[in-house]
PAVEXFI-800260 format. One record per residue (C-alpha): residue number from 1; residue in three letters; x, y, z. Coordinates in nm, 2 decimals. Last residue first. Example, Ala and Ser with C-alpha at 12.3 -4.5 7.8 and 13.67 -1.06 7.14 Angstrom:
residues 2
  seq  type       u       v       w
    2   SER    1.37   -0.11    0.71
    1   ALA    1.23   -0.45    0.78
//
This chain:
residues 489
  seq  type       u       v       w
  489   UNK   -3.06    6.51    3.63
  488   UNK   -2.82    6.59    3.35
  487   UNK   -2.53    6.41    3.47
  486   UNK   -2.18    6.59    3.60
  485   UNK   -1.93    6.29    3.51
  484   UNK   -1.68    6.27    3.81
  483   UNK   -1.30    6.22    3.76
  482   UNK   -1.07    5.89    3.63
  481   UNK   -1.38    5.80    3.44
  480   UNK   -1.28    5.45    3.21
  479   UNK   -1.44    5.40    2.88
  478   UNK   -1.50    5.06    2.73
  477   UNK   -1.51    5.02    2.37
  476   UNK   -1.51    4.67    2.20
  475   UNK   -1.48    4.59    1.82
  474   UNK   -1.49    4.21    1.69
  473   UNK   -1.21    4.04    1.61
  472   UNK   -1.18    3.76    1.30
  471   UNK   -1.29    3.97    1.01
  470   UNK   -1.15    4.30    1.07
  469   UNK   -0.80    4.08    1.22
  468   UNK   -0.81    3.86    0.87
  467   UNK   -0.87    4.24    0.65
  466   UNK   -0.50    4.35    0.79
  465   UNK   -0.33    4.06    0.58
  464   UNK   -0.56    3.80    0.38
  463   UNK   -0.93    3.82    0.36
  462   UNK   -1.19    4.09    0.27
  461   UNK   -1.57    4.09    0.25
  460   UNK   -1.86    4.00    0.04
  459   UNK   -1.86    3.83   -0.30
  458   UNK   -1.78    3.78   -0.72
  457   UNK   -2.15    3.85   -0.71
  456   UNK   -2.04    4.24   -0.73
  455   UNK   -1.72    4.24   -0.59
  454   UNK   -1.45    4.08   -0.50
  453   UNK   -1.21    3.96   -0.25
  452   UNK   -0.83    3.97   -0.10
  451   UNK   -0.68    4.23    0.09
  450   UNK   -0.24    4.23    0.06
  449   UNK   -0.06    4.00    0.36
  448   UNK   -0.09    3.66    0.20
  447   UNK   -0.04    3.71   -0.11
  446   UNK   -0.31    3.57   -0.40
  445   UNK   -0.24    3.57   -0.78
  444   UNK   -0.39    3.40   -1.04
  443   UNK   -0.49    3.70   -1.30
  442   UNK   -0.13    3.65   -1.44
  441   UNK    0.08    4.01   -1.49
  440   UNK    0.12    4.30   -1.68
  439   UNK   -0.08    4.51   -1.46
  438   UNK   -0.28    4.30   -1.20
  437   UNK   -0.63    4.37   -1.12
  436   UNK   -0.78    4.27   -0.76
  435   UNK   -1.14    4.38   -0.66
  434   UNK   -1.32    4.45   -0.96
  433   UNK   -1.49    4.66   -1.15
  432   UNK   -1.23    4.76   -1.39
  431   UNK   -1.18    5.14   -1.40
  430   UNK   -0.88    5.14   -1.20
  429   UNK   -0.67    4.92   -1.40
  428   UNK   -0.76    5.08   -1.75
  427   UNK   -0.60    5.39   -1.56
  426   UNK   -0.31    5.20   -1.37
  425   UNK   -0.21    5.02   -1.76
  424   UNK   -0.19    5.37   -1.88
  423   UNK    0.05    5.43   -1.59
  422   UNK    0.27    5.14   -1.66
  421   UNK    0.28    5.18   -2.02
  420   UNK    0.41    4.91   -2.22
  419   UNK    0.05    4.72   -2.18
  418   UNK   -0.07    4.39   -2.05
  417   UNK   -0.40    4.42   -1.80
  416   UNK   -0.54    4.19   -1.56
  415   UNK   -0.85    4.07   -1.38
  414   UNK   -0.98    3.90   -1.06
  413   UNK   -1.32    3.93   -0.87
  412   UNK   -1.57    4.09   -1.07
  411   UNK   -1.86    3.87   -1.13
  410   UNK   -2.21    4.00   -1.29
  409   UNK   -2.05    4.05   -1.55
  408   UNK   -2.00    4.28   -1.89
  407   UNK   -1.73    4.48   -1.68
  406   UNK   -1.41    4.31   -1.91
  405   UNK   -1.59    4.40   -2.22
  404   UNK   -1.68    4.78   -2.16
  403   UNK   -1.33    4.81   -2.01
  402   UNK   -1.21    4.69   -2.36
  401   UNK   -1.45    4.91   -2.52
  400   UNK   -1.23    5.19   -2.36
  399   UNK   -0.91    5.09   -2.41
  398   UNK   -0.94    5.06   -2.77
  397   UNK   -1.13    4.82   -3.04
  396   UNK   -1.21    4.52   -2.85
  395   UNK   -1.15    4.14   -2.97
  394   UNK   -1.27    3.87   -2.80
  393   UNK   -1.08    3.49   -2.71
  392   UNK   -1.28    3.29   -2.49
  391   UNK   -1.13    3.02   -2.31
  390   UNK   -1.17    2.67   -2.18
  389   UNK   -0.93    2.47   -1.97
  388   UNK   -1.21    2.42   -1.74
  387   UNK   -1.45    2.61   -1.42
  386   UNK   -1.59    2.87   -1.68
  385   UNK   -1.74    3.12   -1.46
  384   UNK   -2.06    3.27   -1.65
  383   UNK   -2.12    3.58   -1.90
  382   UNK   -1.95    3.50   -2.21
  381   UNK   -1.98    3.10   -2.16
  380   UNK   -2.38    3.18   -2.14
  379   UNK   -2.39    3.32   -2.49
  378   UNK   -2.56    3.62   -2.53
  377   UNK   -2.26    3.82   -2.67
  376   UNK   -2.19    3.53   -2.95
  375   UNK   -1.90    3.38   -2.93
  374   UNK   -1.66    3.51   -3.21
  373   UNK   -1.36    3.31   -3.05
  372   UNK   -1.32    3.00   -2.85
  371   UNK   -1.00    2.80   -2.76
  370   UNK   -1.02    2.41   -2.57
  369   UNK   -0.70    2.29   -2.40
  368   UNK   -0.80    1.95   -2.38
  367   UNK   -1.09    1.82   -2.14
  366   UNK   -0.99    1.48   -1.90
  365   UNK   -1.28    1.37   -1.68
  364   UNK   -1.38    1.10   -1.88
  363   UNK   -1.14    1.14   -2.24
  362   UNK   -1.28    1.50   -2.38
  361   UNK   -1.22    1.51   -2.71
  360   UNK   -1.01    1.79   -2.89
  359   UNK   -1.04    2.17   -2.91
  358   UNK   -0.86    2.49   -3.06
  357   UNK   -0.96    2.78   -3.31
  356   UNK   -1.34    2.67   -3.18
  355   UNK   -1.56    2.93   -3.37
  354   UNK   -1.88    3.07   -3.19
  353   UNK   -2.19    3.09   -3.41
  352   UNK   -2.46    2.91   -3.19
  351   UNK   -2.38    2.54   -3.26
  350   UNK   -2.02    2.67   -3.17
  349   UNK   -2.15    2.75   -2.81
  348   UNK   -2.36    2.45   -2.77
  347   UNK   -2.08    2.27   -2.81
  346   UNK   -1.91    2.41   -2.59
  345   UNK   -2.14    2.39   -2.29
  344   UNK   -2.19    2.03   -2.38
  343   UNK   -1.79    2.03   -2.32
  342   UNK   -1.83    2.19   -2.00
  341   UNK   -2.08    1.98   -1.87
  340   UNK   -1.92    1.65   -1.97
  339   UNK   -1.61    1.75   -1.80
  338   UNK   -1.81    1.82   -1.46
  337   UNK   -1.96    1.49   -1.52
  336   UNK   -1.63    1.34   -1.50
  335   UNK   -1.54    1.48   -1.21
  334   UNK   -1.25    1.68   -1.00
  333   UNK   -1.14    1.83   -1.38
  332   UNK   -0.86    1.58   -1.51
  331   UNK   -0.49    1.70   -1.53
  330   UNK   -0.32    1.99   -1.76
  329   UNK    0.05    2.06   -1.75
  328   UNK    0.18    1.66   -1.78
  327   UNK    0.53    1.62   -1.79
  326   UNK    0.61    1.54   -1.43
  325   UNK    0.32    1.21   -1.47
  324   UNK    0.13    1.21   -1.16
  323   UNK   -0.13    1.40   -1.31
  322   UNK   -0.21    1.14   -1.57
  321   UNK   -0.34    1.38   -1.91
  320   UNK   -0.28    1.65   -2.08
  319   UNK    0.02    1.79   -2.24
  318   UNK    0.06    2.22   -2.32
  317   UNK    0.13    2.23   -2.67
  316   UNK   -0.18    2.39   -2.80
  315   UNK   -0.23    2.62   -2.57
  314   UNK    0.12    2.77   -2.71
  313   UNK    0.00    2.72   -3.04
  312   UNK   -0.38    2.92   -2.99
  311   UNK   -0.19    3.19   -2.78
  310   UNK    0.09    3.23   -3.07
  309   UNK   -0.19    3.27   -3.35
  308   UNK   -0.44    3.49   -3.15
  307   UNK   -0.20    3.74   -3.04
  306   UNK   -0.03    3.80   -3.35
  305   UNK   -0.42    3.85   -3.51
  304   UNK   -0.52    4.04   -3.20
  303   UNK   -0.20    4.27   -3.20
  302   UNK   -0.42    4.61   -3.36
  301   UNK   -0.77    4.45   -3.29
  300   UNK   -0.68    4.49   -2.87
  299   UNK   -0.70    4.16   -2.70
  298   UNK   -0.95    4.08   -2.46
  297   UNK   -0.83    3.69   -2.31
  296   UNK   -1.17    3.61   -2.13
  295   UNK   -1.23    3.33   -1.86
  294   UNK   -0.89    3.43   -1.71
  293   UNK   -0.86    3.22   -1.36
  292   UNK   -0.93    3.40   -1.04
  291   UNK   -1.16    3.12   -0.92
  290   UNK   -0.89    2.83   -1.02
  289   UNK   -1.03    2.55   -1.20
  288   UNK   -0.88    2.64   -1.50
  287   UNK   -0.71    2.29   -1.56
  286   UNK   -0.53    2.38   -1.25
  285   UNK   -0.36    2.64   -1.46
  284   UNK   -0.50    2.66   -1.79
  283   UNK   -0.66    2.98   -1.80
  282   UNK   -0.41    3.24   -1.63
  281   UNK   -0.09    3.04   -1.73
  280   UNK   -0.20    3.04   -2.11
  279   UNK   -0.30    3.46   -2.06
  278   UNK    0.04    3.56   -1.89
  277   UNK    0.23    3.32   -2.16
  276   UNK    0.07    3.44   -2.44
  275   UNK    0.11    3.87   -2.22
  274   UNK    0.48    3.81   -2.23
  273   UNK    0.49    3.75   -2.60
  272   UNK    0.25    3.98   -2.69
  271   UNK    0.47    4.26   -2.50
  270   UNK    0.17    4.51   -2.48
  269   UNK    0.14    4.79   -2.70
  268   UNK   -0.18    4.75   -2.83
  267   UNK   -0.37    4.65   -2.52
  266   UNK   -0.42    4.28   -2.40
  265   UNK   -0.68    4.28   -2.14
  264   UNK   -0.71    3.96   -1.91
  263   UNK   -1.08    3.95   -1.78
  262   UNK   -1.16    3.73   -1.52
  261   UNK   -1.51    3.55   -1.50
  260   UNK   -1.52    3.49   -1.10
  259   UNK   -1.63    3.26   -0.79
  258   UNK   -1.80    3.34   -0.46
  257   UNK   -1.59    3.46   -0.19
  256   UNK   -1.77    3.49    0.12
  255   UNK   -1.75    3.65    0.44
  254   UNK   -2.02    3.69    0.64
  253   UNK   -2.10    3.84    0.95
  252   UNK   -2.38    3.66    1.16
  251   UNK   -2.70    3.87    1.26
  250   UNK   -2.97    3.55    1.22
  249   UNK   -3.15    3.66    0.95
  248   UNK   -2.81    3.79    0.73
  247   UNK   -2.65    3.41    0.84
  246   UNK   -2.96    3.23    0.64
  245   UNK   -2.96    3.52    0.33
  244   UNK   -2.61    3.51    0.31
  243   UNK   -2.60    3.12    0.33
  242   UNK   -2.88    3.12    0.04
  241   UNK   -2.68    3.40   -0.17
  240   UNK   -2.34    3.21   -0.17
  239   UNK   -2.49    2.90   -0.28
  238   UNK   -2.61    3.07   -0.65
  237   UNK   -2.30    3.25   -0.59
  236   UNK   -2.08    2.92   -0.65
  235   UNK   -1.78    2.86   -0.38
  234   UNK   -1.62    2.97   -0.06
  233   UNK   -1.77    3.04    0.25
  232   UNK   -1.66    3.19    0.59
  231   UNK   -1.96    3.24    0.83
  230   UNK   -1.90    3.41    1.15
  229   UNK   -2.09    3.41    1.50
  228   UNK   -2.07    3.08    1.52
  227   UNK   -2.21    2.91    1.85
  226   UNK   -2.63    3.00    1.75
  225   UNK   -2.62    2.70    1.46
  224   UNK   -2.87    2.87    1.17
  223   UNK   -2.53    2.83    0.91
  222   UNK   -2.39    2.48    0.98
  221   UNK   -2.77    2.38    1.07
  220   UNK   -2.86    2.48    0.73
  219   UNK   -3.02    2.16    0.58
  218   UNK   -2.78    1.89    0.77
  217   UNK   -2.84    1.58    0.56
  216   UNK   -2.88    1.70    0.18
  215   UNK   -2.70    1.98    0.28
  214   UNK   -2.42    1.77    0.29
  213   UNK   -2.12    1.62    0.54
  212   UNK   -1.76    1.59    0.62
  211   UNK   -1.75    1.74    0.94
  210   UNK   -1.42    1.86    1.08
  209   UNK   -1.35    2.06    1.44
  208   UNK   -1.10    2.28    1.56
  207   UNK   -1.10    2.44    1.88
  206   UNK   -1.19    2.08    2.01
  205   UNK   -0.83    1.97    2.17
  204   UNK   -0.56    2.22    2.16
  203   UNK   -0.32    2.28    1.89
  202   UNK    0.00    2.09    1.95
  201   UNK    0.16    2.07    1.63
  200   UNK    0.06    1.75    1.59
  199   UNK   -0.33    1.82    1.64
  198   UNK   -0.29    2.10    1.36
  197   UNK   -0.12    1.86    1.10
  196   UNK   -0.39    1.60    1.19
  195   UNK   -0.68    1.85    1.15
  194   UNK   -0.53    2.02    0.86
  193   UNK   -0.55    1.68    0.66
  192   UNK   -0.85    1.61    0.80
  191   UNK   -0.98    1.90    0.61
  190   UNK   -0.92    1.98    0.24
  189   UNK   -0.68    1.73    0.20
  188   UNK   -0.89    1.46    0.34
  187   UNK   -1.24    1.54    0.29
  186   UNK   -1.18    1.67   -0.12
  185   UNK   -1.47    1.54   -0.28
  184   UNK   -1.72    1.58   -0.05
  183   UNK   -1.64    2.00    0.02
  182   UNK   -1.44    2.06    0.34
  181   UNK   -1.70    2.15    0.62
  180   UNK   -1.47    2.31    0.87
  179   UNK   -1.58    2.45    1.27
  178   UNK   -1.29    2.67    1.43
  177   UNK   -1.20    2.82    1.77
  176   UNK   -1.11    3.18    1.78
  175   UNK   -0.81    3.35    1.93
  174   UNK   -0.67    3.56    1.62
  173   UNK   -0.42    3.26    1.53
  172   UNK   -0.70    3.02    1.55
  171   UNK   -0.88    3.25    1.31
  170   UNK   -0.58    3.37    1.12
  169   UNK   -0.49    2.96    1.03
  168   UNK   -0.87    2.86    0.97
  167   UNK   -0.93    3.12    0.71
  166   UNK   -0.62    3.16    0.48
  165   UNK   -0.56    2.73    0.60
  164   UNK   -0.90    2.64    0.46
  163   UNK   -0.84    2.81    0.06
  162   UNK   -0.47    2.67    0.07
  161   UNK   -0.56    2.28    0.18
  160   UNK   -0.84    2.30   -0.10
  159   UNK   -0.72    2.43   -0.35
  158   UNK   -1.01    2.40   -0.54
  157   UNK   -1.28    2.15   -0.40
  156   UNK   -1.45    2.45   -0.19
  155   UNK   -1.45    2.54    0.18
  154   UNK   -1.72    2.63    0.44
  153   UNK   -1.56    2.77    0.73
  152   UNK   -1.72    2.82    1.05
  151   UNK   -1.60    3.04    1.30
  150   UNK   -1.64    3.02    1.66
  149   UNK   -1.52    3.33    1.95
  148   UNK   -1.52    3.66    1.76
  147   UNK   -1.20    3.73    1.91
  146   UNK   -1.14    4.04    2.09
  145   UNK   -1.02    4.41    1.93
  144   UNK   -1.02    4.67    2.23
  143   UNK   -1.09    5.09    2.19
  142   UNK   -1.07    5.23    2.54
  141   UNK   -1.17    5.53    2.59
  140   UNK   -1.07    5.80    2.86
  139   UNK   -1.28    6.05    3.10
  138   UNK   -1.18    6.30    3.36
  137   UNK   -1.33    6.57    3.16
  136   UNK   -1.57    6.43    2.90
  135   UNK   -1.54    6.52    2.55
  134   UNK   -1.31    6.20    2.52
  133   UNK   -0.97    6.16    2.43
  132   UNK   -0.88    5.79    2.22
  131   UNK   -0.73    5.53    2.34
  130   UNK   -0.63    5.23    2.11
  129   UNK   -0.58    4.87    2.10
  128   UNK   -0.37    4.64    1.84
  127   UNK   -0.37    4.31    1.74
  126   UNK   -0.03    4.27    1.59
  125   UNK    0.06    4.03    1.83
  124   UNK   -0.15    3.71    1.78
  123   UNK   -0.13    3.80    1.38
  122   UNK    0.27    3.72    1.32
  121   UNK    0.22    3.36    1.32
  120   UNK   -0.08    3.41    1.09
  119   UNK    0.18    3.54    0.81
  118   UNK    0.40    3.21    0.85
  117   UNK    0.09    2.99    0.79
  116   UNK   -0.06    3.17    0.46
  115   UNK    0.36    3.17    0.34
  114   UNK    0.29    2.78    0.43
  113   UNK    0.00    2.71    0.24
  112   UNK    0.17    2.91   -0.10
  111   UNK    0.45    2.64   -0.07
  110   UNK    0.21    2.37   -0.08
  109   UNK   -0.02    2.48   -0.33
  108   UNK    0.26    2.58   -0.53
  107   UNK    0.39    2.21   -0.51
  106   UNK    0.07    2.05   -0.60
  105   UNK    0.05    2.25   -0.89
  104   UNK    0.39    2.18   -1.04
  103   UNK    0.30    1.79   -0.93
  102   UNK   -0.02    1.81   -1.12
  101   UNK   -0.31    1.79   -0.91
  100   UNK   -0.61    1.51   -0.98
   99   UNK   -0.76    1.70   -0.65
   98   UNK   -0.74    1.34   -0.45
   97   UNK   -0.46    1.15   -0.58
   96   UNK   -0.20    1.42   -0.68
   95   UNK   -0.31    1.61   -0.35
   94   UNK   -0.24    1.29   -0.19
   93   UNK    0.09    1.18   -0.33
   92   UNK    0.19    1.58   -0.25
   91   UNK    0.07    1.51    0.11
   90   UNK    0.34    1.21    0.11
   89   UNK    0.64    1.38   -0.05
   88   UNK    0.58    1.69    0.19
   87   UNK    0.56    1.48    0.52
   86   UNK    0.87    1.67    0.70
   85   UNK    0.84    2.03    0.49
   84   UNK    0.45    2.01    0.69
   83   UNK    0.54    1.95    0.98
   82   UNK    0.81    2.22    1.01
   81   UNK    0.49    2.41    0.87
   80   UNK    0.29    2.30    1.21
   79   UNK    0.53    2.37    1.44
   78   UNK    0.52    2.74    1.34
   77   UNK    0.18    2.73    1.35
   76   UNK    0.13    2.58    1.70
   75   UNK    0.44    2.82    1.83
   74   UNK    0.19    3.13    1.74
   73   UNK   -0.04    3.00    2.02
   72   UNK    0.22    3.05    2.26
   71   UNK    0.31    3.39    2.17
   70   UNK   -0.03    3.54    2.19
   69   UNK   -0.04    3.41    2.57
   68   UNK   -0.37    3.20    2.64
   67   UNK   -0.67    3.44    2.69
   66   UNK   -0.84    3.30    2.35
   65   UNK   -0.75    2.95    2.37
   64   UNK   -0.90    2.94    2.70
   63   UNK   -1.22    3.05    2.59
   62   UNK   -1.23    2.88    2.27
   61   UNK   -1.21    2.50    2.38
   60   UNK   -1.59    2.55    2.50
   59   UNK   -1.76    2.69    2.23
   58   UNK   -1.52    2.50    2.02
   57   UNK   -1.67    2.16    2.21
   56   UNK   -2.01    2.28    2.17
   55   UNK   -1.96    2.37    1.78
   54   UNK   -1.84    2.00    1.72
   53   UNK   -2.11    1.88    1.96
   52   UNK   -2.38    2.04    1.75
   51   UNK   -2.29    1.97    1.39
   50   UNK   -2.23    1.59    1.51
   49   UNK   -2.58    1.57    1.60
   48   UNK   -2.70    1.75    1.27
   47   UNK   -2.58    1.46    1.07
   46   UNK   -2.20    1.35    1.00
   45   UNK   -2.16    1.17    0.69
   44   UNK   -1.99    0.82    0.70
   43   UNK   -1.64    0.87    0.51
   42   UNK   -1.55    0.65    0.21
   41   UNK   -1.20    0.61    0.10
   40   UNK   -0.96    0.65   -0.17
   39   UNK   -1.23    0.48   -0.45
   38   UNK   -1.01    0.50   -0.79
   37   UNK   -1.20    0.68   -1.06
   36   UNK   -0.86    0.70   -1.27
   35   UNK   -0.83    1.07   -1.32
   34   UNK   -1.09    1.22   -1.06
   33   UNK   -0.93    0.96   -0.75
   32   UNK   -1.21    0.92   -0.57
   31   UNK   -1.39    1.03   -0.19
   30   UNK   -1.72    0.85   -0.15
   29   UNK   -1.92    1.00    0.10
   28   UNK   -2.11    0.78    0.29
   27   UNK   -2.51    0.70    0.41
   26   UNK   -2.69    0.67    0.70
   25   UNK   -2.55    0.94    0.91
   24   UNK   -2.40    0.90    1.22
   23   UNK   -2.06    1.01    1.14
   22   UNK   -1.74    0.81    1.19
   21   UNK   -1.47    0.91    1.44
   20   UNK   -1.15    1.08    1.48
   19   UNK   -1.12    1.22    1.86
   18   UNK   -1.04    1.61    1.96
   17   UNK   -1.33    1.72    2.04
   16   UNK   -1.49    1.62    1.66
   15   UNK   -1.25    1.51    1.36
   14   UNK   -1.51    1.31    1.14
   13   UNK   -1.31    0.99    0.95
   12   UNK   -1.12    0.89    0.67
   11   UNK   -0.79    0.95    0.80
   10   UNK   -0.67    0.66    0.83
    9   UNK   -0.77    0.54    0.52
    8   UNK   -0.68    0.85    0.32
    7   UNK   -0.32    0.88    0.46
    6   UNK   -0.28    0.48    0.40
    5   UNK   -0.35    0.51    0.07
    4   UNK   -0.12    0.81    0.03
    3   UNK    0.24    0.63    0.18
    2   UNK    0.15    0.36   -0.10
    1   UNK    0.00    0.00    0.00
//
């Protein structure tokens, strides 16, 4: 049996208080291997039971967590990447098995992780107070940040060890205890994976918590629970707006991050070159399962034929297939019915008047590098996120109908913008509605200490540096009176 197998076996279990065990539920989730349909392991669902005692024993776990010494409970997360350089090779074998990662992609998951884990070391003390003067003589104010107390994390397939550890490292970090529901088909890397890491570096028992579980058995009880008074969630909008909705009713912050349709502009005088290799790594990396990945290349009229020709042949020899292989670029989508979506969708799109300058056949859950142009402006691909190695290709004639292009969406979370001017590339920059643009760089791009997030129905709220203590404390004043106050009656 590989190093993996054996990961996935043993790990195959809810993580509640502290102890691996099964769920109660009455039926399993089968975790598989989205290139070869290999069954890794199956994982009885928790119910609404488990729900419960998890958030009851971070409830509980919390309040000592929160008044221990900030430089204790940074020692957890820097034992934990120590832990995580020691059993690289074998959480590699597992990303490889489980997300269908390449090894290139596996590795930048990995090293992205632990620049997320060295930034929340520093956050237990940066928290800062204030005082401020008050109007009253004899008076001062206090201005306090304290933890939230229980956060629940709702995480997606893609990356799924990076997109838990941004929320579930500053959390802990910031003094809360932590409830994850990894999605189905990533249980192990995208949560009991950071539960064992976490145990082993000495994290307390029950302030964080796994349930590998559905809506289909829990309805909303994640959400309408009264222990967590923050809702972290990542995935499609359509999702997004329900949890909203649920937390909105009950007064629980949210914080969500709900997919995109990047725009990469190519203006007239960009370095084509530079920008083919911008644009291929924006779409195809991860298979283009990558929220901030470029759904549409807009390329100026004046280089789109140049443009065109060296982005369709540098697509065009990226190698797809076995993920394990070091050669390959492009893997399998998480499912085959995933794949089959996609290619209906592109079908449907050519039947309709788009022209396909680069496709193949789709092998199960493998889809080739697949380029679109002239798709028609009501086309669904034009408007929705494309979660595939499929792009669209669309002229624009000047800066300004480019900007036109890239806002046609209801998404706005990532973008970028290839030019030989810096400051003309700031102007288009600034008037693309959304919340991260890059200049003359990939649309995939996420640091840990610089706001993350979108807008529109790309979602709500910040992550990453300063935004992790807004979203993590919550604001207390308390005023002292050295003096008297003289009262009104």
């Amino acid at each position: 049996m590989s190093p993996y197998a054996e990961l996935f076996q043993r790990y195959a279990q809810q993580y509640i208080a502290g102890t691996w065990r099964p769920g109660s539920g009455e039926w399993d989730v089968i975790d598989l291997n989205p290139h070869n349909g290999e069954k890794l392991c199956s994982i009885t669902v928790a119910t609404a039971v488990e729900v419960d005692e998890a958030y009851r024993a971070a409830e509980r776990a919390q309040r000592d967590w929160a008044e221990l010494n900030p430089y204790r409970r940074r020692q957890v997360f820097e034992r934990m990447i120590a832990l995580m350089d020691e059993h690289e090779a074998d959480i590699t074998e597992a990303m490889i098995a489980e997300l269908g990662a390449t090894r290139p992609r596996a590795a930048y998951e990995l090293a992205l992780s632990k620049e997320f884990l060295q930034e929340a070391m520093q956050l237990p003390t940066r928290v800062e107070g204030r005082i401020l003067p008050s109007a009253v003589s004899g008076k001062e104010n206090y201005i306090n940040r304290a933890p939230v107390g229980t956060v629940c994390v709702i995480a997606p397939y893609t990356f799924p060890l990076l997109m838990g550890l941004k929320t579930i490292a500053p959390a802990l970090a910031l003094g809360n205890a932590v409830v994850l529901k990894p999605h189905q088909s990533t249980p192990v890397c995208g949560g009991a994976l950071i539960a064992a890491l976490l145990a082993e570096a000495g994290l307390p028992r029950g302030l964080f918590n796994v349930v590998i579980t559905d809506i289909a058995e829990v309805g909303d009880a994640l959400i309408e629970h009264p222990v967590p008074r923050v809702i972290c969630f990542t995935g499609s909008d359509a999702t997004g707006r329900h949890i909203a909705s649920v937390a909105g009713s009950r007064f629980k912050r949210v914080i969500m991050e709900m997919g995109g349709n990047s725009a990469l502009l190519v203006l007239d005088d960009a370095d084509v070159d530079y920008a083919v290799e911008a644009a291929v790594f924006s779409r195809f990396f991860d298979q283009g399962q990558v929220c901030m990945a470029a759904n549409r290349i807009v390329v100026d009229r004046r280089v789109l034929e140049e443009f065109t020709a060296k982005f369709v042949a540098r697509a065009k020899s990226l190698r797809v297939g076995d993920p394990a292989d070091p050669e390959t670029h492009i893997g399998p989508l998480m499912n085959a019915r995933y794949a089959e979506t996609l290619t209906r969708q592109v079908q449907e799109a050519v039947a309709d008047g788009a022209t396909l300058l680069l496709g193949g056949e789709t092998r199960g859950s493998l889809v080739p590098p697949t380029v679109l142009t002239d798709v028609p402006p009501h086309s669904p691909l034009t408007r929705q996120e494309i979660f595939g190695p499929v792009v669209l290709v669309i002229p624009a004639d000047g800066d300004e109908d480019a900007v036109r292009i890239a806002n046609d969406s209801p998404y706005g979370l990532s973008g970028a913008v290839h030019t030989a001017d810096v400051q003309r590339g700031l102007r288009v920059a600034a008037q693309i509605e959304s919340g991260i643009v890059h200049v003359n760089d990939t649309t995939v791009v996420d640091e840990p200490i610089v706001p993350f997030g979108g807008q529109k129905c790309s979602g709500l709220g910040r992550l990453n540096g300063d935004a992790v203590v807004e979203a993590f404390t919550t604001t207390k004043w308390i005023s002292v009176q050295h003096g008297r106050t003289r009262f009104l009656f």
